[in-house]
C-alpha positions as CSV (number, residue, x, y, z in Angstrom):
1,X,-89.8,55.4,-20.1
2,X,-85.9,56.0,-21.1
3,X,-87.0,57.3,-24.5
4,X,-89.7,59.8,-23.0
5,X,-86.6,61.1,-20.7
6,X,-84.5,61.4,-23.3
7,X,-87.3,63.4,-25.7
8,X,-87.9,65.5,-22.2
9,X,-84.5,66.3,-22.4
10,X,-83.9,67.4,-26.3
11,X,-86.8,69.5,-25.3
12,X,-85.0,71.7,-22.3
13,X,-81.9,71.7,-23.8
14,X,-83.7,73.5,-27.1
15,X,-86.0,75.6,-24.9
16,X,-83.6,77.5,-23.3
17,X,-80.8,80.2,-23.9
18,X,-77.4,80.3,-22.4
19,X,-77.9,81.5,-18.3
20,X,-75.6,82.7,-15.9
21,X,-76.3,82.2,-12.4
22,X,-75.8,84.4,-9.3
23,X,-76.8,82.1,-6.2
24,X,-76.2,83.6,-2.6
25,X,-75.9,82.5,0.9
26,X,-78.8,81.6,3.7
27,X,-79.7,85.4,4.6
28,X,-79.8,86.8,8.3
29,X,-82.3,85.1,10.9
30,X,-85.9,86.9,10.7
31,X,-88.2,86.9,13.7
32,X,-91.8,86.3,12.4
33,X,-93.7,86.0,15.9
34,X,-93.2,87.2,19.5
35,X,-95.3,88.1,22.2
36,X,-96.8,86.5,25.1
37,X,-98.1,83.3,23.8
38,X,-97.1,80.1,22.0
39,X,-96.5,79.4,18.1
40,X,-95.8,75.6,16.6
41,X,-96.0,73.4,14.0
42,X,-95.0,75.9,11.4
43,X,-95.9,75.1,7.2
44,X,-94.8,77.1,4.8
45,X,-96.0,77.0,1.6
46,X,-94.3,74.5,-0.9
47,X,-96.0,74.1,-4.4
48,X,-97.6,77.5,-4.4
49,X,-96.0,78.7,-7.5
50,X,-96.4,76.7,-11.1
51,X,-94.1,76.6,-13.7
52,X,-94.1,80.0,-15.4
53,X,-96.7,81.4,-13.5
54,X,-95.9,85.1,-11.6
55,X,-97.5,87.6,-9.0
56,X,-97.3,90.7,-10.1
57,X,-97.9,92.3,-7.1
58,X,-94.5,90.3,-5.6
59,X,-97.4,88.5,-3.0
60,X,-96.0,84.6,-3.2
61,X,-97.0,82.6,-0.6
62,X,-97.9,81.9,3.6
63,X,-97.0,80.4,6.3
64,X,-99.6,79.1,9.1
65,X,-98.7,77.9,12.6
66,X,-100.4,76.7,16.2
67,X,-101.4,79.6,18.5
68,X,-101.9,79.0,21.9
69,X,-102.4,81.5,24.2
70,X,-103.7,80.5,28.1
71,X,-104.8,76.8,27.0
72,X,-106.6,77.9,24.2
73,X,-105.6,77.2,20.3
74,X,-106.3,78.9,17.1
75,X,-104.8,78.4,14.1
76,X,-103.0,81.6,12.5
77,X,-101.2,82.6,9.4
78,X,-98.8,85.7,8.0
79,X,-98.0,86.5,4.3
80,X,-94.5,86.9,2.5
81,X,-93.6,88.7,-0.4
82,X,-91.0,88.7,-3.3
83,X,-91.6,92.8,-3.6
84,X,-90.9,93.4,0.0
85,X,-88.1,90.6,0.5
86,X,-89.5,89.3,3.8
87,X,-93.0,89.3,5.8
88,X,-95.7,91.2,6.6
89,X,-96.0,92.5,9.5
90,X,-99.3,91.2,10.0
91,X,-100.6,88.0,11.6
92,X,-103.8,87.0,10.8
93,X,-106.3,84.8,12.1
94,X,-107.6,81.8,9.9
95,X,-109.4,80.3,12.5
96,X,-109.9,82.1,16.1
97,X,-109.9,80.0,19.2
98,X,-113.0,77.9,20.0
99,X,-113.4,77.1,23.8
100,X,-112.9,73.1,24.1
101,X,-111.6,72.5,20.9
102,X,-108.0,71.9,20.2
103,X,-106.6,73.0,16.9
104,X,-103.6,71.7,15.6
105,X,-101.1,70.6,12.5
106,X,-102.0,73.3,9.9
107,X,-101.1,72.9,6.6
108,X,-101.0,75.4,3.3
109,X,-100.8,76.6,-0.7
110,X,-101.6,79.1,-2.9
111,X,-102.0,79.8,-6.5
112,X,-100.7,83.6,-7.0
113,X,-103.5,85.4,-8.2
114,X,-106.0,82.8,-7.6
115,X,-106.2,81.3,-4.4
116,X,-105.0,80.7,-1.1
117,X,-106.1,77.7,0.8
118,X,-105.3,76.5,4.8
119,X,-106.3,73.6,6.2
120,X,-105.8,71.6,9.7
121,X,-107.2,68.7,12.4
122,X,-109.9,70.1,14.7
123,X,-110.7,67.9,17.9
124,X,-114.2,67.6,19.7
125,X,-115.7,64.7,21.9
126,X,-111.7,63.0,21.3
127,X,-112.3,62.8,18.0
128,X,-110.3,64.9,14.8
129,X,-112.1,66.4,12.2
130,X,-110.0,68.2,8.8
131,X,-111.2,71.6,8.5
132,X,-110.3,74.7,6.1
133,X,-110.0,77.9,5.1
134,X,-109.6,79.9,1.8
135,X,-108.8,83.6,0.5
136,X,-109.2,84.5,-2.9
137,X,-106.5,86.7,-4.5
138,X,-108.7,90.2,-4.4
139,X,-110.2,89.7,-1.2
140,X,-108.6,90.9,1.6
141,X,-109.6,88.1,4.7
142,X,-110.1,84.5,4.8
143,X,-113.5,82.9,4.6
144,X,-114.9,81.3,8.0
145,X,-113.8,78.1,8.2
146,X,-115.2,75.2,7.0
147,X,-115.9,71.4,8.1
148,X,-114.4,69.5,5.5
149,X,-115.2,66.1,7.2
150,X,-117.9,65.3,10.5
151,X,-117.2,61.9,11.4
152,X,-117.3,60.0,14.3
153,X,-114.3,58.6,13.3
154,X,-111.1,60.6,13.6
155,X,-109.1,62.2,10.3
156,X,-105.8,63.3,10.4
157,X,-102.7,65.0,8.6
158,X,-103.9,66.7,6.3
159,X,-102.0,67.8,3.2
160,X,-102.6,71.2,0.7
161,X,-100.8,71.2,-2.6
162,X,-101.3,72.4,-5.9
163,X,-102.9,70.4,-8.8
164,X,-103.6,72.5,-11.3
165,X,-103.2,76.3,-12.1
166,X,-106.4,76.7,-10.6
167,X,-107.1,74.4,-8.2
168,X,-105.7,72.9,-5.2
169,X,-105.8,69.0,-3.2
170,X,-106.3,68.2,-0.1
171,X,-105.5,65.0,1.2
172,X,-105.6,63.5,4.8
173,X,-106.4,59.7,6.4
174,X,-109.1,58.6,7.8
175,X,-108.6,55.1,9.3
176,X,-106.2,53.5,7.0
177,X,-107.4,54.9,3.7
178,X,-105.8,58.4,2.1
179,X,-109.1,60.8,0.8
180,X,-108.5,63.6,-0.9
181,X,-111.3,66.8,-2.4
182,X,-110.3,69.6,-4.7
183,X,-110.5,72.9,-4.0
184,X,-110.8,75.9,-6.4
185,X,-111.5,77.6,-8.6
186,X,-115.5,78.1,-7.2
187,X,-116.5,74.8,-5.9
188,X,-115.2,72.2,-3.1
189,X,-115.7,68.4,-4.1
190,X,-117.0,65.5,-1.6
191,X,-114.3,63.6,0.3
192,X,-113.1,60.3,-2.5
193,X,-111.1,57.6,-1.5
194,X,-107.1,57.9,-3.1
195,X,-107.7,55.9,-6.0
196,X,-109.9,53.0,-4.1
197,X,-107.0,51.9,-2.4
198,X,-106.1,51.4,1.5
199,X,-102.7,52.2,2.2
200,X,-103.1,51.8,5.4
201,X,-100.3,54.5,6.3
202,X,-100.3,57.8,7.9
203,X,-97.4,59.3,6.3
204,X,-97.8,60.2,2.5
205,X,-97.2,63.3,0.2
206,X,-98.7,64.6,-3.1
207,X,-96.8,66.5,-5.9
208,X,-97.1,68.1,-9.3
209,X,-94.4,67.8,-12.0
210,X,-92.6,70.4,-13.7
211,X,-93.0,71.7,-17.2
212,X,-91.1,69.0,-18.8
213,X,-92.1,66.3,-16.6
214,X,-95.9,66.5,-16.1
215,X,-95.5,63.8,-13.6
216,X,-98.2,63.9,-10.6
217,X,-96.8,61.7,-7.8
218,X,-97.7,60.2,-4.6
219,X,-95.7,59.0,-2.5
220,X,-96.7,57.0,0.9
221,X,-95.3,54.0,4.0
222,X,-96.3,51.1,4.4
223,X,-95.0,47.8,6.2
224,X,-93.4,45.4,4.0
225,X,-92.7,41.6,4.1
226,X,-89.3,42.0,5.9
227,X,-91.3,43.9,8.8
228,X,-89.7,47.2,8.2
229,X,-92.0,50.5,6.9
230,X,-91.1,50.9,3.4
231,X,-91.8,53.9,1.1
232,X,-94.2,53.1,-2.4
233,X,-94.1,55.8,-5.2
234,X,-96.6,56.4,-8.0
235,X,-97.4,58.3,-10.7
236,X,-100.9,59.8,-11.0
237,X,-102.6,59.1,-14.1
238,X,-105.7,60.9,-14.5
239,X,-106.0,64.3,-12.1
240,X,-109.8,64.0,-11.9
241,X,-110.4,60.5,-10.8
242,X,-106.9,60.1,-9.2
243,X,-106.2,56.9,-10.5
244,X,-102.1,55.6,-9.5
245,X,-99.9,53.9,-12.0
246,X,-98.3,51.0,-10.9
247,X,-96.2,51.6,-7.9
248,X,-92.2,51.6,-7.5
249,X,-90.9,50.8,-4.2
250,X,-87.8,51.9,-2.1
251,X,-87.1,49.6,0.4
252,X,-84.0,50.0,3.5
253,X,-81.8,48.2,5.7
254,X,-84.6,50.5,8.4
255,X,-87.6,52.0,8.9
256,X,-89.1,54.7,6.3
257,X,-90.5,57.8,7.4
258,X,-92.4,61.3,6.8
259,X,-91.9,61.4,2.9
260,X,-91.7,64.2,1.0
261,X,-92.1,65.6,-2.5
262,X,-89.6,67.9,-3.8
263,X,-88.9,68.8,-7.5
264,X,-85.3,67.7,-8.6
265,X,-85.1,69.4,-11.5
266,X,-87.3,70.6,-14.2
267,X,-87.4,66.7,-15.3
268,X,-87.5,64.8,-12.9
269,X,-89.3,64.8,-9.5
270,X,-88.1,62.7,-5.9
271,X,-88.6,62.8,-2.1
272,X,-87.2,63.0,1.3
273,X,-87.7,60.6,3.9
274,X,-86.7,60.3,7.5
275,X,-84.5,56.3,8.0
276,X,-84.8,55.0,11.3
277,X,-81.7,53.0,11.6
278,X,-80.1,51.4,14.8
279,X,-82.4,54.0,16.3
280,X,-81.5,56.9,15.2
281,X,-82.8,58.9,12.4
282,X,-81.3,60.0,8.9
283,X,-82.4,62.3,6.3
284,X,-82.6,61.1,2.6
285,X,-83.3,61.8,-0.7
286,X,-84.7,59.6,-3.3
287,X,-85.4,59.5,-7.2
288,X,-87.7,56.7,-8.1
289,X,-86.2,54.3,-10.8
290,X,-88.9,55.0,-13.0
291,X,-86.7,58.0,-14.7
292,X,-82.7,55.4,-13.9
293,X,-83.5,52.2,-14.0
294,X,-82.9,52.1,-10.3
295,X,-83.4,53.6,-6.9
296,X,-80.8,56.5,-6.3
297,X,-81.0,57.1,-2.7
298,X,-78.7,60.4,-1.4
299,X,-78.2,61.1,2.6
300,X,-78.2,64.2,3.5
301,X,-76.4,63.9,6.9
302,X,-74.3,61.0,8.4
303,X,-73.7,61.6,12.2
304,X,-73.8,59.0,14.8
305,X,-74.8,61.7,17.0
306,X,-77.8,62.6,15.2
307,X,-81.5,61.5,15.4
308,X,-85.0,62.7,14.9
309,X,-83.2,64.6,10.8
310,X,-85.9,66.0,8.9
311,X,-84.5,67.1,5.1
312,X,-86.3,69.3,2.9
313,X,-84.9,71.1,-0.4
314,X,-84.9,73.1,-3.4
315,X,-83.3,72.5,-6.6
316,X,-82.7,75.3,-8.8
317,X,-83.6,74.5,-12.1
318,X,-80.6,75.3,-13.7
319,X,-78.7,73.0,-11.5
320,X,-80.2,70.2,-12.7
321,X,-78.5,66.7,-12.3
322,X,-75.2,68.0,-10.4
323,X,-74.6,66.7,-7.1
324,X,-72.3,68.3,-4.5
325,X,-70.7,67.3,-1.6
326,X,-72.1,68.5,1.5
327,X,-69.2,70.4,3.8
328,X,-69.6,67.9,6.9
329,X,-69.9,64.7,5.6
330,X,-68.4,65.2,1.8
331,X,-72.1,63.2,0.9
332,X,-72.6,63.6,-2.6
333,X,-76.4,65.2,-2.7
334,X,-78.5,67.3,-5.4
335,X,-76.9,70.5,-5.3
336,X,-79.8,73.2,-3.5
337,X,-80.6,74.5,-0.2
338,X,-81.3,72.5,2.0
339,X,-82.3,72.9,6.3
340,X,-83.0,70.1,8.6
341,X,-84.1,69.1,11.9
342,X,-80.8,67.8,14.1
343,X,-81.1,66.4,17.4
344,X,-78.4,65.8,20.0
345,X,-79.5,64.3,23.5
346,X,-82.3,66.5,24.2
347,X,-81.0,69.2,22.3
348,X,-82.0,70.6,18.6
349,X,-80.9,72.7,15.9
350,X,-82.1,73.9,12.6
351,X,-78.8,72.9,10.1
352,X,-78.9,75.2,6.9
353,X,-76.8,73.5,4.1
354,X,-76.3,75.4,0.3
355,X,-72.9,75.5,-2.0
356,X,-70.6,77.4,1.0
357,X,-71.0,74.7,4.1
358,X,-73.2,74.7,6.3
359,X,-74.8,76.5,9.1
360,X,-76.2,75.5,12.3
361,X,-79.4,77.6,14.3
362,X,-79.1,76.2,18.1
363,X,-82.6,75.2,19.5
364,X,-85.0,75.4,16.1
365,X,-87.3,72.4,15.3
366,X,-89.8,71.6,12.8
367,X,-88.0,73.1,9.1
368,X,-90.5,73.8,6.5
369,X,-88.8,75.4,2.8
370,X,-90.8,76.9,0.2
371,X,-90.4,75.9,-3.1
372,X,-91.4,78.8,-4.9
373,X,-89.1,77.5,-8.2
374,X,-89.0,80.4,-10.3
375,X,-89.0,83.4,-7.9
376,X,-86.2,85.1,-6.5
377,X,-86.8,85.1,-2.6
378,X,-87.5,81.9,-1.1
379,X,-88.2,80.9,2.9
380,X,-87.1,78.4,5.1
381,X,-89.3,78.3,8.4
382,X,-89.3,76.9,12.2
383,X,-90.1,76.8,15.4
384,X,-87.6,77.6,18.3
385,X,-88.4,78.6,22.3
386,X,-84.9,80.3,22.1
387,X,-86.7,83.3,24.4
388,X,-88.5,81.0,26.6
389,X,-91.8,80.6,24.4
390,X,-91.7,79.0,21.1
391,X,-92.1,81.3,18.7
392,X,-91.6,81.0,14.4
393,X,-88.2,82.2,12.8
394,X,-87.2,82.2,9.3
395,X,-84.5,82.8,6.5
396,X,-84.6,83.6,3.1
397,X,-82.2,82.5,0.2
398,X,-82.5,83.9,-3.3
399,X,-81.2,82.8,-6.4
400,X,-81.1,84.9,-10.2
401,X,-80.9,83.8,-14.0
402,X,-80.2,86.2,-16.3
403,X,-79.1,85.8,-20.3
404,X,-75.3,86.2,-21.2
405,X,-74.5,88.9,-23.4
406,X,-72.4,87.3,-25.7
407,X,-71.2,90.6,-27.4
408,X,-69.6,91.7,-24.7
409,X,-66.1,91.8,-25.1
410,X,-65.0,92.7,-21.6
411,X,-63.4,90.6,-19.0
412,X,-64.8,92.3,-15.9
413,X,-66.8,89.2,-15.5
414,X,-66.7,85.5,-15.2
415,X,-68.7,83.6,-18.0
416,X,-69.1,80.1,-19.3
417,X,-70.7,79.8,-22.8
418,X,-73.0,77.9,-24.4
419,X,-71.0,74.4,-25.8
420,X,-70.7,74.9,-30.1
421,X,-72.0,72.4,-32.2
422,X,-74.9,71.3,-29.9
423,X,-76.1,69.1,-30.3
424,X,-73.1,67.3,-31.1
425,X,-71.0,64.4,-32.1
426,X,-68.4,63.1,-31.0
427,X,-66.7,66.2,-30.5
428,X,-67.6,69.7,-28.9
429,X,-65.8,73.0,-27.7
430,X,-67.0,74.4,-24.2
431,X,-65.5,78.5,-24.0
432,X,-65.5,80.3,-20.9
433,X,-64.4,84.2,-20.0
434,X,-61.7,84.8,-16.8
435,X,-62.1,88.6,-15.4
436,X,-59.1,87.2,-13.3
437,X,-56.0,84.5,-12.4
438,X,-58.1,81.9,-11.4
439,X,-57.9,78.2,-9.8
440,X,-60.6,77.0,-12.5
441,X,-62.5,73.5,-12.5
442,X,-64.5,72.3,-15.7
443,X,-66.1,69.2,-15.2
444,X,-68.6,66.9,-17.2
445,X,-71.7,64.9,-15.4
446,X,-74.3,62.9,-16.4
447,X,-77.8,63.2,-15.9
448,X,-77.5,61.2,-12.5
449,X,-74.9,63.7,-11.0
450,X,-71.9,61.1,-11.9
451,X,-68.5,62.6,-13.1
452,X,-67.9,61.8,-16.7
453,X,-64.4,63.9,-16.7
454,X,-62.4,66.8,-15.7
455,X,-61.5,68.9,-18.9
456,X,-59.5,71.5,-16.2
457,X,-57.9,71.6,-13.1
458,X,-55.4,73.8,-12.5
459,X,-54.8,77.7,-12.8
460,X,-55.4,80.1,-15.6
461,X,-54.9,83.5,-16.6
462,X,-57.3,86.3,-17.3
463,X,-59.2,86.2,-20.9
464,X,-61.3,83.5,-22.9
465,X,-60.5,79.7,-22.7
466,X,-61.8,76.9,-24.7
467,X,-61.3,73.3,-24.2
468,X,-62.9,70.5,-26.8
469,X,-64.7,67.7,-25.2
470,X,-64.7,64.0,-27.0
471,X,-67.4,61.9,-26.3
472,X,-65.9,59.0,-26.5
473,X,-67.7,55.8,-25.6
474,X,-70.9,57.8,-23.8
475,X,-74.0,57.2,-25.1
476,X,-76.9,59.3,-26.4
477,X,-78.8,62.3,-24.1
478,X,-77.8,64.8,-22.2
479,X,-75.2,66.0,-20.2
480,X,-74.1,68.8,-18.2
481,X,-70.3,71.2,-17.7
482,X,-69.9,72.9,-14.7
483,X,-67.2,75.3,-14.3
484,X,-65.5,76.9,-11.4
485,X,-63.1,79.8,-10.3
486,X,-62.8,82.2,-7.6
487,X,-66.0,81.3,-6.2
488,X,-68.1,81.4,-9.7
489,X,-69.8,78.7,-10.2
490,X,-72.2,78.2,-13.7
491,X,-73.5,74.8,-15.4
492,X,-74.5,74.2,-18.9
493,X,-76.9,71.6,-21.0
494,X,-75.0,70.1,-23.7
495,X,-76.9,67.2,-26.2
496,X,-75.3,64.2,-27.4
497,X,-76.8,62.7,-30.8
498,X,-75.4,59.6,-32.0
């Protein structure tokens, strides 16, 4: 597996020009829903956008939520866009309310320009039934919704992600198995048991890879020997029969919950979980030790205080590997955006994290993030009763990558070049461009986020700099440089050949 990685990696280093980033704060606070009824349970969509793959009418993704309105439930959605930098002003019904029925925990994802697919638990006679919904790109409503299941015995939490560029998975539990059907492009396939297993678990998650790491991966709890719920995560081997590779296992001191797919780089994929320990909750990230050679586990927050944390994040790709201390807690975690769940007593708050500090929303619950990896605009979503009725808020972030000009004599700007040789050995020079007297960093990591060495700290003048970097003892693959000054901040791939 360590060779594949390293080929992986000789393939993104070559694959891609010298970038310069521009990343910028958590935006102002957006109110999506008002009015005189009820809105929870708030999913955004995750996955909807596939490596390369672009709108070009700027429509990117949805969110759906609860409804309810004088007893009565429906399930309801509203549409966000890249061209218009926020929402529509629309909500729409997916699913209008049904006397007697409850519906509840929707769920979402769309393929721009294909498909957009909604799906949640429907109860009748006490027991839960999954249906759905779906909206093709040039039609303007949702299609009447559907009964995925009709069982006398109850299914619940679903999941919608993507699987392919044209088709989308749905996969809930039903007793203590995990089914799943496929949706898209023009057919829906019969309810299949998770590859034949019973996992006998109710929390799970499903994820695609990346470009250069076209791993599939579920992820899912179970108990283990020692009593406590541990988290088990496998590759998918074949897309159409859903077969799992042998399954890795992160084990902890507590109990593991809600786990999540998120994609750490373009790479390498990992999770969140929730740790119940000494009952309280903590958030935490994970990348399976298929890709190290062992579980690298990350917490995201570490507050006596704190309980009921729920993590979730997005990793620019050009990020990839380098791990930041978060402002609070000086935890070293993948460096993205992250917003979380944090509760106090009886009270809550949204926490919004990204390379600044962090920032806290009194009174939010339930954080959903898109990750929508290669558009500019990107949401995080939740539900807070801040006016007296729970209603859904969100905020945006937005990060750009554009090419250096490496003509350009001018030092208006701040620039860090592309290391020369690379690949190289033992010895490379890594140049950079001041527009100002500057308090400048340059640092060296490995793939893992661990500091290999500090080639500057101190202050500089205006103009170019170079520094040469010797290898030393490190071994073969990549690594990454990250330099800083005046509140610039770039990284960039460098191979090592031996």
């Amino acid at each position: 597996m360590m060779g594949k990685f390293i080929f992986v990696s000789i393939i993104l280093l070559v694959s891609n020009c010298v970038y310069s980033q521009t990343y910028d704060h958590w935006q102002k606070v957006d109110t999506v829903t008002s009015g005189d009824f009820d809105d929870y349970n708030v999913q955004i969509d995750h996955e909807g956008m596939l490596p390369n793959s672009w709108s070009p009418n700027g429509i990117i993704g949805w969110i759906v939520f609860e409804r309810w309105q004088n007893g009565v439930s429906s399930i309801a959605g509203k549409q966000f866009s890249s061209n218009q930098a926020g929402w529509n002003s629309i909500v729409t019904t997916i699913s209008p309310t049904i006397p007697g029925i409850f519906q509840k925990y929707p769920d979402v994802c769309t393929i721009p320009e294909s498909i957009s697919v909604a799906a949640w638990q429907q109860k009748k006679d006490s027991v839960w039934n999954i249906y759905f919904s779906y909206r093709y790109a040039d039609s303007a409503n949702w299609a009447s919704p559907i009964a995925l299941t009709n069982d006398t015995v109850s299914n619940t939490n679903v999941k919608v992600r993507t699987l392919t560029d044209s088709r989308i998975i749905l996969i809930w539990r039903r007793d203590a198995s995990v089914l799943y059907s496929v949706v898209g492009p023009t057919q829906f396939s019969n309810p299949k048991p998770l590859a034949t297993s019973n996992f006998d678990s109710s929390d799970y998650d499903f994820g695609i890879g990346e470009n250069y790491a076209p791993t599939n991966t579920f992820v899912w709890t179970r108990v283990g020997d020692s009593g406590n719920k541990i988290c088990l995560i496998s590759a998918i081997q074949d897309l159409n029969t859903m077969s799992l590779a042998p399954s890795d296992t992160v084990a902890c001191d507590g109990d593991i919950s809600n786990p999540r797919f998120i994609s750490f780089a373009r790479y390498m994929v990992a999770f969140t979980f929730d740790l119940k320990l000494n009952n309280r909750y903590e958030a935490r990230i994970a990348v399976p030790n298929y890709y190290t050679g062992r579980d690298t586990v990350f917490n995201i927050e570490d507050d006596t205080t704190s309980s009921n944390l729920h993590a979730v994040s997005f990793v620019p790709i050009q990020l990839t590997g380098i791990h930041e201390p978060l402002r609070k807690t000086n935890q070293a975690v993948p460096w993205g955006f992250y917003a979380w769940e944090h509760r106090t007593g009886n009270d809550t708050a949204i926490v919004f994290s990204d390379r600044y500090g962090l920032d806290t929303m009194a009174g939010g619950r339930n954080p959903s993030i898109s990750n929508l990896s290669r558009q500019l605009w990107n949401f995080a979503a939740w539900e807070s009763n801040q006016t007296g009725r729970s209603h859904i808020y969100s905020r945006s972030f937005n990060w750009t990558t554009g090419a250096i000009d490496e003509s350009s004599s001018s030092p208006s700007t701040f620039e860090l070049h592309q290391n020369y040789p690379n690949p190289f050995n033992p010895t490379t020079k890594i140049s950079y461009r001041l527009s100002a007297f500057s308090n400048v960093t340059l640092k060296v990591y490995d793939v893992l986020g661990r500091l290999v060495e500090t080639l500057v700290d101190g202050k500089q003048t205006p103009g170019e700099h170079s520094v040469t970097f010797d290898s030393g003892g490190l071994t073969s693959g990549v690594y990454f440089y990250s330099l800083r000054a005046n509140g610039f901040t770039d990284v960039g791939k460098m191979l090592l050949i031996k």
